[in-house]
DRENFI-461326 format. One record per residue (C-alpha): residue in three letters; x, y, z. Coordinates in steps of 0.05 Angstrom, whole numbers, plus 5000, padded with zeros to 4 digits. Each point is the difference from the previous one (the first is absolute). Example, Ala and Ser with C-alpha at 12.3 -4.5 7.8 and 13.67 -1.06 7.14 Angstrom:
BEGIN
NODE|residu|px|py|pz
NODE|ala|5246|4910|5156 .
NODE|ser|5027|5069|4987 .
//
This chain:
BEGIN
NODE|residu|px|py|pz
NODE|unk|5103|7132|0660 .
NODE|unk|4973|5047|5043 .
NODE|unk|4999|4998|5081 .
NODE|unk|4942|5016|5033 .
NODE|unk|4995|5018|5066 .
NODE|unk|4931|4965|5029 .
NODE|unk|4965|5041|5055 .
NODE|unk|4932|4986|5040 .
NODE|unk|4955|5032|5035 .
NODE|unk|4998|5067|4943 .
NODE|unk|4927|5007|4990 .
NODE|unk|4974|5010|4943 .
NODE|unk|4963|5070|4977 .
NODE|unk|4932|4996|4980 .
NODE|unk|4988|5012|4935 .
NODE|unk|4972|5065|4972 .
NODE|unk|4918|5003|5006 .
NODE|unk|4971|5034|4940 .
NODE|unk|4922|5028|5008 .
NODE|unk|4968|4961|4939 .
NODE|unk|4949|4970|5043 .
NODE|unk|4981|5072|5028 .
NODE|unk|5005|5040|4927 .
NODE|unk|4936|5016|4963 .
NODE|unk|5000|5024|4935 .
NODE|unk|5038|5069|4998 .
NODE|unk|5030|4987|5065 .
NODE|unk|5080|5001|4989 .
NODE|unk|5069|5004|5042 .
NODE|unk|5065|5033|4997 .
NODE|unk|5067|4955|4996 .
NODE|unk|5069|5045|5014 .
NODE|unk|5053|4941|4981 .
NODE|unk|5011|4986|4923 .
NODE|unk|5030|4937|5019 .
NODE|unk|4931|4982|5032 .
NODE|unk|4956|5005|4929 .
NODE|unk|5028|4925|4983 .
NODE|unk|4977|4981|5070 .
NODE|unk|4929|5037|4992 .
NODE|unk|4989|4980|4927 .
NODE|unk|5010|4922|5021 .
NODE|unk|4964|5007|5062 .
NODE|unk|4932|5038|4957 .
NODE|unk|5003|4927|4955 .
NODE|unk|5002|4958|5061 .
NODE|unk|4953|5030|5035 .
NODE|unk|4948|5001|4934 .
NODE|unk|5015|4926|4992 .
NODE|unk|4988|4983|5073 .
NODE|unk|4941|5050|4992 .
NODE|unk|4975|4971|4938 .
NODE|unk|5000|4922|5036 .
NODE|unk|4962|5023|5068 .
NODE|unk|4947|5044|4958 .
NODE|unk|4996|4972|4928 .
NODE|unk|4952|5057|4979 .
NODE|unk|5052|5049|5028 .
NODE|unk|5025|5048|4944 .
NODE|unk|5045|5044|5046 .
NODE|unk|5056|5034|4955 .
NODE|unk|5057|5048|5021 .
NODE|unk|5057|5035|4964 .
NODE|unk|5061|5030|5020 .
NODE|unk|5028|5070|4971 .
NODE|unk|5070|5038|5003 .
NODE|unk|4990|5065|5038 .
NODE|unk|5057|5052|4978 .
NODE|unk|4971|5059|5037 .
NODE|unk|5054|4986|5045 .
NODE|unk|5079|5004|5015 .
NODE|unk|4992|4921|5005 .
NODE|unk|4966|4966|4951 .
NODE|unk|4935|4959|5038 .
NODE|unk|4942|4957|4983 .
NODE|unk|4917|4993|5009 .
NODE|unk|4961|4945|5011 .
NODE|unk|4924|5012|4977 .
NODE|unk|4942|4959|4997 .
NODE|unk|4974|5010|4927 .
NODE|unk|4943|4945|5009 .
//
């Protein structure tokens, strides 16, 4: 079994804010990190769930697309609805 080494006082980051709540339709932003998309793709479901509960009429939609015009391969976020 594993040891672990316990430590305290290591705060914790914040997690990443995504602008859903600001987009409207069109509106879009620009992720660098490929290892992010998994992150952003989750985070675009939980926030139309949450969305969906607070504002039942809501029909906010986003998608998320691969950008190769790059070295890196990145991602967009738009809102589609």
């Amino acid at each position: 079994m594993p040891k672990f080494e316990i430590e305290r006082g290591v705060p914790c980051p914040k997690p990443e804010s995504y602008p859903f709540d600001k987009m409207e339709i069109g509106d879009s932003f620009f992720i660098e990190h490929t290892d992010s998309v998994v992150i952003l793709r989750s985070a675009v479901l939980r926030y139309k769930i949450k969305d969906a509960k607070e504002n039942p009429s809501s029909k906010k939609d986003f998608t998320v697309r691969i950008i190769k015009d790059s070295i890196i391969e990145s991602h967009r976020c738009w809102r589609i609805e």
